[in-house]
C-alpha positions in Angstrom: -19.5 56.8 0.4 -15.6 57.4 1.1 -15.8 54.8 3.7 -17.4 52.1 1.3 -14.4 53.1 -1.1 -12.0 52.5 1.3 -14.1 49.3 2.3 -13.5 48.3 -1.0 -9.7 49.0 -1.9 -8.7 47.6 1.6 -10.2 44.3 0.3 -9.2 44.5 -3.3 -5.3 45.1 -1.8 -5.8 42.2 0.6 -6.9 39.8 -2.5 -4.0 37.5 -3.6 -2.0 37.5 -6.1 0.4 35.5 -7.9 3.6 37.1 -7.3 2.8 37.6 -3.9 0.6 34.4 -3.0 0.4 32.0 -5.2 3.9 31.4 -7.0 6.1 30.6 -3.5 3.2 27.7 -3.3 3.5 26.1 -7.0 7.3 26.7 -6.6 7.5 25.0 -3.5 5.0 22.0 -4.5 4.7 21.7 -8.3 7.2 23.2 -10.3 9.4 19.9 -9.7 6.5 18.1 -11.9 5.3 21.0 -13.9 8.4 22.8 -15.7 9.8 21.9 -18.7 10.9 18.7 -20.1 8.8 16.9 -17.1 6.3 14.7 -16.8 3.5 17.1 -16.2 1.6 18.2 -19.3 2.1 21.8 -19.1 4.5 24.7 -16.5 3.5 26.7 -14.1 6.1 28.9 -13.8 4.8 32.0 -15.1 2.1 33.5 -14.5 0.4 33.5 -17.7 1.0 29.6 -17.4 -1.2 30.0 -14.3 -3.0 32.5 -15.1 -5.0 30.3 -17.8 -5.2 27.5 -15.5 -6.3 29.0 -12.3 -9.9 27.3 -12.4 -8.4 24.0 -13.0 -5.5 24.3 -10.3 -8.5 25.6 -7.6 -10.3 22.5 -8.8 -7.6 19.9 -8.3 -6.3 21.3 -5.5 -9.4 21.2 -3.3 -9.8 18.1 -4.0 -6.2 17.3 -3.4 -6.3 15.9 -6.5 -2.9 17.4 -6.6 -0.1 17.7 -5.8 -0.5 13.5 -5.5 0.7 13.2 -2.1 -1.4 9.9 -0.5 -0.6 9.6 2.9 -3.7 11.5 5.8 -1.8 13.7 8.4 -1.1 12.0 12.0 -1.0 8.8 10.4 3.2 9.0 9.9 5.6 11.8 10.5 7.5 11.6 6.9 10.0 13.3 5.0 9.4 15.8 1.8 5.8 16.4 2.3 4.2 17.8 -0.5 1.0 17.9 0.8 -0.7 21.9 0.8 -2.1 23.2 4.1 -5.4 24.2 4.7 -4.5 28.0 4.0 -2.6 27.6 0.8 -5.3 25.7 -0.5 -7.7 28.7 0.3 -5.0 31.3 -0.8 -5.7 29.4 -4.2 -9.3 29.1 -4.2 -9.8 32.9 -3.6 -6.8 33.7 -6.0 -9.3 32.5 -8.9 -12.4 33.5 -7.1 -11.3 37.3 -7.5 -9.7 37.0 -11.2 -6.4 35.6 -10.7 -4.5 38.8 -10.2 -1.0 38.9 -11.3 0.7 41.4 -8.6 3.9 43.2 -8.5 6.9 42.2 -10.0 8.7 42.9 -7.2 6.4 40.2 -5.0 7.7 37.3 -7.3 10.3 35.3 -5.8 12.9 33.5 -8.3 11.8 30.9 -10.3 13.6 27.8 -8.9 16.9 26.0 -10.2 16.5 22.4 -10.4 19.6 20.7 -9.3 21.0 18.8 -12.6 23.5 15.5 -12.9 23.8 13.1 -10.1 22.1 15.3 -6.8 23.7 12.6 -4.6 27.0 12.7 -5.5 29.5 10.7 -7.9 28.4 7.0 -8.2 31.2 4.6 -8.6 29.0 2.9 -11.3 26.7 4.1 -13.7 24.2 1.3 -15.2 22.1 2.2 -18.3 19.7 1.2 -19.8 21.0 -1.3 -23.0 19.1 0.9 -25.9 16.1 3.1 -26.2 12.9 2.2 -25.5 10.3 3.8 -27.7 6.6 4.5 -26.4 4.0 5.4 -28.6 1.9 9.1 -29.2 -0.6 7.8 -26.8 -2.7 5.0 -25.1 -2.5 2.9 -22.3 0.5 3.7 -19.8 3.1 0.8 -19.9 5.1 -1.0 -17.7 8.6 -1.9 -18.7 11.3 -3.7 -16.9 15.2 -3.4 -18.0 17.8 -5.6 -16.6 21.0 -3.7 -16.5 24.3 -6.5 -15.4 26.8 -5.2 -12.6 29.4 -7.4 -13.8 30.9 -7.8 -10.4 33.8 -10.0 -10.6 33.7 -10.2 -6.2 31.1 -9.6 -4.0 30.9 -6.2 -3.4 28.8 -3.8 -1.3 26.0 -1.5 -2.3 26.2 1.8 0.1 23.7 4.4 -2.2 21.5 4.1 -5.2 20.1 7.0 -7.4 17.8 6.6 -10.5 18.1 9.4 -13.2 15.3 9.6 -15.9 16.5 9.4 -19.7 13.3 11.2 -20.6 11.2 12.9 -17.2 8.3 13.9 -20.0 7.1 10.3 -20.0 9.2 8.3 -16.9 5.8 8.5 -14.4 7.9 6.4 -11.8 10.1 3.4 -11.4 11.2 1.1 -8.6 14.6 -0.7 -8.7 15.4 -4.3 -7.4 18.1 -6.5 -7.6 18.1 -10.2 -9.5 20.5 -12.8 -8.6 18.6 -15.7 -9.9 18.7 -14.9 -13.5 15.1 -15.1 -14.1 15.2 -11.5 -15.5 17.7 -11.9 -18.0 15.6 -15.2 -19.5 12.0 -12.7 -19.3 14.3 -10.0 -21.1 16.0 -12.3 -23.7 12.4 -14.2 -24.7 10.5 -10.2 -25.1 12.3 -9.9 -28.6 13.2 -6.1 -27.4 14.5 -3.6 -24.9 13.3 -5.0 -21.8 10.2 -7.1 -21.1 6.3 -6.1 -20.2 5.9 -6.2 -16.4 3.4 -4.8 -14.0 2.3 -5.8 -10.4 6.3 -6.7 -9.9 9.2 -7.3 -11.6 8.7 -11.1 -12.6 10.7 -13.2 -10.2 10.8 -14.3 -6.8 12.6 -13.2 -4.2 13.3 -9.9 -5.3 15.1 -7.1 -3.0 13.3 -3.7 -3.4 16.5 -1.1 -3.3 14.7 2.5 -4.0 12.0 3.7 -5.6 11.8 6.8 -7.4 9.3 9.3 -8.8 9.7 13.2 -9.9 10.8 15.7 -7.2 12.3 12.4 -5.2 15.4 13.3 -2.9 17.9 10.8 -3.0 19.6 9.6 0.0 23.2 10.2 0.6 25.1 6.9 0.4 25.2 5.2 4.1 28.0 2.7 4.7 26.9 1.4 7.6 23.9 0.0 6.2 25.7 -1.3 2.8 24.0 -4.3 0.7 26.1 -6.9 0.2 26.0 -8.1 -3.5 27.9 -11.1 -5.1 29.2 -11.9 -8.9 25.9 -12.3 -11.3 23.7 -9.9 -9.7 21.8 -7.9 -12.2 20.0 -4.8 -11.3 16.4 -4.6 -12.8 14.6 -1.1 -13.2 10.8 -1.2 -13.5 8.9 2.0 -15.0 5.9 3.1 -15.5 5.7 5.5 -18.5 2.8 8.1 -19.0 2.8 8.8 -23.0 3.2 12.8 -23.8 1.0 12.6 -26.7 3.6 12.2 -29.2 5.9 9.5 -29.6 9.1 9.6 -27.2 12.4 7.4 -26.6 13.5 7.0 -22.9 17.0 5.4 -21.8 17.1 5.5 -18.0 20.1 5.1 -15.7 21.0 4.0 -12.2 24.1 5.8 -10.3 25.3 3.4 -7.4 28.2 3.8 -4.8 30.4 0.8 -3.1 31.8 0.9 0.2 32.8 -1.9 2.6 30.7 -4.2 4.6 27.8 -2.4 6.6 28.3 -1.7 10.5 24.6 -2.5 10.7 21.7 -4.8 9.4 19.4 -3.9 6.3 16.2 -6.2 6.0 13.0 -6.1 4.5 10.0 -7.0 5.8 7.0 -7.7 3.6 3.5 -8.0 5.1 1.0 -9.1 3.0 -2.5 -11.2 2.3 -1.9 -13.3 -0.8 -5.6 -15.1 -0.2 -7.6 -12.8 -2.2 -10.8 -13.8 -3.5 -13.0 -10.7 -5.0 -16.3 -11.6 -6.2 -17.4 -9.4 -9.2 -19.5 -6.5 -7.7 -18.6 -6.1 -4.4 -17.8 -2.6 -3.5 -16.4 -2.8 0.1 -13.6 -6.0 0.7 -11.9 -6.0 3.2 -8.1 -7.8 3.3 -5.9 -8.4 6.9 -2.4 -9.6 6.5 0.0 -9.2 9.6 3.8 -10.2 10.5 5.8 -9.8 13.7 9.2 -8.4 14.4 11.1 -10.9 15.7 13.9 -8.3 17.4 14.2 -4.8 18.0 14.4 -3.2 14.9 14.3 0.6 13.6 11.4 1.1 10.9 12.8 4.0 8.5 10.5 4.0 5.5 7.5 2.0 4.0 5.8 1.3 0.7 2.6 -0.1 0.1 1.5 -2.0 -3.2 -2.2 -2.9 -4.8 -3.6 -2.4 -7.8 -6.6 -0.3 -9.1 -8.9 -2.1 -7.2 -7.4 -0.7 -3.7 -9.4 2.3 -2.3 -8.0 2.4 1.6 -5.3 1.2 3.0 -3.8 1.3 6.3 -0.8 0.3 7.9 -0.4 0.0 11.8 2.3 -1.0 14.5 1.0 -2.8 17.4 3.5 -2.7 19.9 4.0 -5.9 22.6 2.2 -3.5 25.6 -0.7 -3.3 22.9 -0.6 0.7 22.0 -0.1 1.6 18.3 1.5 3.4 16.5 0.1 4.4 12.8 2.6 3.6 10.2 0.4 5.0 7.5 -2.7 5.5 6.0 -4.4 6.2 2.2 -7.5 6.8 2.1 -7.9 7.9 -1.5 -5.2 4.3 -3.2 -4.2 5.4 -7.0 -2.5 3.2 -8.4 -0.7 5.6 -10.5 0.5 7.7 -7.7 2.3 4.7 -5.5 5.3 6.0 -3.8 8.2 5.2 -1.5 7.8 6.9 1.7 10.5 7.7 4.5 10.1 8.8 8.0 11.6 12.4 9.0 12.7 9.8 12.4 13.1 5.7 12.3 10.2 4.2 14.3 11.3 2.1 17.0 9.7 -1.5 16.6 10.8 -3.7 19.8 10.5 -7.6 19.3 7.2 -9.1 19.1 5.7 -5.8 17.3 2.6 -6.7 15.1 2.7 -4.9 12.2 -0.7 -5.2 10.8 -2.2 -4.3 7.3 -6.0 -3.8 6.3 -7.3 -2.9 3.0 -10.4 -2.2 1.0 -10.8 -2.7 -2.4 -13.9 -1.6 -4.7 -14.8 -4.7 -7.1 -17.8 -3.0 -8.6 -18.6 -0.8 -11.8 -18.7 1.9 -9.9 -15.0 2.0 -9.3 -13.6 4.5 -12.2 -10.4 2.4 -11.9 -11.8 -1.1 -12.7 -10.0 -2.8 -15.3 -12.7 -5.2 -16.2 -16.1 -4.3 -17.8 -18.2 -5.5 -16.2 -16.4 -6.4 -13.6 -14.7 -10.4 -12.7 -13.8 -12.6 -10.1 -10.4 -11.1 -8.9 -7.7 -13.0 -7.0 -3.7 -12.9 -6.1 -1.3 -12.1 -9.1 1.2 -9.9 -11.0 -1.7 -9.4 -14.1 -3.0 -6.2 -15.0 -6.5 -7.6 -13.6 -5.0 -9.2 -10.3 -4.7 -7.7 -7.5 -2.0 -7.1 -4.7 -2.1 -6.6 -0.8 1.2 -6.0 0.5 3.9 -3.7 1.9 7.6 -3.2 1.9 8.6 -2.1 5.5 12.3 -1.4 5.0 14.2 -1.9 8.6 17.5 -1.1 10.5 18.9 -4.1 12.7 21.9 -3.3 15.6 24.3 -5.5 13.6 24.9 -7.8 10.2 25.0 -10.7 12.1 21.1 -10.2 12.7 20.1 -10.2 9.4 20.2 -13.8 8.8 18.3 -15.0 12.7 15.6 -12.2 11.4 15.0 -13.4 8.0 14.9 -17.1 9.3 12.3 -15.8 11.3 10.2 -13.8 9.4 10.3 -17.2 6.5 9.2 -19.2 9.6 6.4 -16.8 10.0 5.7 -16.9 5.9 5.6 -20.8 5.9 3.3 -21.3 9.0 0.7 -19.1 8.0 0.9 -20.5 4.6 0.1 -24.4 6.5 -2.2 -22.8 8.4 -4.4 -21.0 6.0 -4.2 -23.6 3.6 -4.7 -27.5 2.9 -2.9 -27.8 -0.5 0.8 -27.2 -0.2 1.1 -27.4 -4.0 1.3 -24.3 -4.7 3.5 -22.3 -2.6 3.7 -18.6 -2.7 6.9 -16.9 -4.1 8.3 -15.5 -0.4 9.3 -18.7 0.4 12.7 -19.6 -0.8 13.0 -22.4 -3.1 15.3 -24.5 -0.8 12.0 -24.3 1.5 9.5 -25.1 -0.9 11.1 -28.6 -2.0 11.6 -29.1 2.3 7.7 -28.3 2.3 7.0 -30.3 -1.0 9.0 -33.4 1.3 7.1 -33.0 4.4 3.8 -33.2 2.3 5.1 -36.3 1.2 5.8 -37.3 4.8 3.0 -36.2 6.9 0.5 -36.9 4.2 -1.0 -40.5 5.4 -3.5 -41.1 3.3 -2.1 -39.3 0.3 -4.9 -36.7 -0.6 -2.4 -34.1 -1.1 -4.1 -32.2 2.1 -3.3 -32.4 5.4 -5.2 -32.5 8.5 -4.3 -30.1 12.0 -1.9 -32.4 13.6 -0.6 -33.1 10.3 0.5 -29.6 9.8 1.2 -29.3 13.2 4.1 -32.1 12.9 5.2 -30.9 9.4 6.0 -27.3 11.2 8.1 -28.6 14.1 10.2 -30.5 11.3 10.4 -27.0 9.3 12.0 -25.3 12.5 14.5 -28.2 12.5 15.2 -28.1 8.9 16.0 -24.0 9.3 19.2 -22.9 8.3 21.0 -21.0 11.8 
């Protein structure tokens, strides 16, 4: 019998506890969320506020639910994980199993201080948002874009970029791109109010993705050498998505950015993507292929993937010229609400003639909780609520400036032969190909179409490409 005691306060002693067990986890991974005045809808970092919820965080957790970190291990080494092992995860489980013990007081570590004002420094230039946007109590989450002028007087250049949240309890995320045709301004001027509705992008072509943000997000320190150059009527614009808090909330976001002199090295973006979608209503398994290649050695340092809520996998791979890969990344689980920005711990080494290649799935039947349509429709390319998306943002490191413009010439090259290719009406050309090249395309339809069906036939194409590669700006 004393032995069974002993048994028996051994294992009650070894049984975790908050202050011991469970509060260095929900620091660590969830307090940046659920604290105070964020977006979360309630703390954790107490122990009563745990305490009440230890079912529910046992639940979600398991199911790694939460915290909403996307990416499967061994498919990308990236920075910030907030991902929970296998042992915290069972830490938690048995934490509620044996009555969610709160523990000594002396176990507790501190409760975190949350770095406030601009974590990255100073900017030079603080953008805001014009005047308050108001979102309602509750329903549907919105997307809102704000176009904020630079009012640059020269052409300057953009070394750093950090986003600050007017009001974390309802900012869900935003991404931040920059607008030099003015097509922004027009979209905000014609909304009658702060901003204008967006939501697969921002609204215009060609836009350059800077950062993307969402809560517990590190910002970078400012890095000359890679600097953005940026001339005179460049706005930025700031899309967010906002989660309403169940009562009704204002939010004026802000945008902190630092100048420095022209970059040392080349900054380019490479977008791979499958703009020929065509989802029948009811089918459950999709499947979408895009690919582009590098066109030079290049340095990959961060990557962000795009769909909308009919996505369920998607998976992002570099295949090198020797033919091994390397995963770039890969979701199995795609929420559309839970889309992030994600950085490498090390830049990825992509040598010229790298394939980066793109498959993903997408669920088109009723059985998909995320479907917007009941019952479900026909879904192809778009920017709509009830399009859909396949397509990535790699963002690269070149050796010098002066290979931006040979990769970018390149990569268009690539955009405008596989649009020929994959299609025989030229009419209507997608949005990645500059409008200088569209009316060259528009031409050479004109041209090489001989009996002026508006199609054209292999060697058709075939002679309308070699006259693109002329027409190519060095």
């Amino acid at each position: 019998m004393k032995f069974v005691f002993l048994l028996a306060s051994t294992v009650a002693m070894a049984a975790p506890t908050f202050n011991r067990d469970i509060a260095p986890i929900l620091y660590e991974n969830c307090a940046t969320c659920h604290r105070p005045g964020e977006v979360a809808p309630f703390s954790l970092l107490t122990y009563q506020d745990a305490a009440k919820r230890a079912s529910l965080i046992a639940t979600v957790t398991k199911k790694r639910y939460m915290p909403p970190w996307k990416p499967e291990p061994g498919y990308g080494n990236f920075d910030h994980v907030r991902a929970l092992t296998d042992d915290q995860i069972a830490r938690i489980q048995e934490w509620a199993a044996t009555g969610a013990a709160e523990g000594d007081a002396a176990d507790r570590p501190a409760v975190p201080a949350f770095p406030t004002g601009w974590q990255a420094g100073e900017p030079d230039q603080v953008l805001k948002v014009s005047e308050p946007y108001s979102l309602t109590a509750d329903g549907p989450d919105r997307f809102r874009c704000f176009v904020l002028p630079m009012n640059l007087t020269k052409e300057s250049y953009v070394s750093g970029a950090e986003f600050r949240p007017g009001n974390p309890k309802i900012v869900h995320h935003a991404l931040i791109f920059l607008d030099s045709t003015g097509t922004a301004r027009r979209l905000a001027a014609s909304s009658g109010g702060a901003g204008y509705q967006c939501f697969g992008g921002p609204g215009f072509s060609g836009a350059g993705l800077v950062m993307g943000w969402a809560p517990g997000y590190t910002p970078l320190p400012a890095e000359p050498s890679l600097s953005q150059a940026v001339r005179p009527g460049t706005d930025v614009v700031i899309q967010i998505h906002y989660h309403p808090s169940g009562k009704p909330e204002q939010d004026q976001s802000s945008i902190g950015l630092k100048f420095s002199g022209p970059p040392t090295k080349g900054r380019a973006l490479l977008l791979v993507m499958n703009r020929y979608l065509d989802i029948p209503a009811g089918e459950s398994h999709y499947v979408v292929k895009g690919s582009v290649t590098v066109p030079q050695d290049a340095e990959l340092w961060g990557i962000t993937p795009h769909a909308h809520y009919l996505a369920t996998d998607m998976k992002i791979n570099a295949r090198l010229p020797d033919d091994s890969v390397i995963p770039l990344i890969w979701i199995k689980d795609w929420d559309f609400n839970w889309q992030g920005q994600y950085r490498y711990q090390q830049p990825i080494k992509l040598p010229k003639g790298t394939k980066i290649e793109l498959e993903y799935v997408y669920d088109n039947s009723a059985r998909n909780p995320h479907n917007p349509s009941h019952p479900p429709v026909r879904v192809r390319f778009g920017e709509q609520t009830k399009d859909e998306m396949a397509l990535a943002f790699l963002g690269l490191v070149l050796p010098s400036p002066a290979d931006v413009q040979p990769f970018q010439r390149a990569v268009v090259l690539q955009y405008v032969e596989d649009f020929v290719r994959l299609t025989e009406d030229l009419n209507d050309l997608p949005e990645e190909i500059p409008p200088a090249m569209a009316m060259r395309l528009r031409l050479g339809l004109a041209m090489f179409d001989r009996n002026h069906d508006g199609k054209l036939d292999a060697e058709e194409r075939a002679n309308l490409l070699k006259l693109v590669q002329t027409m190519m700006p060095q």
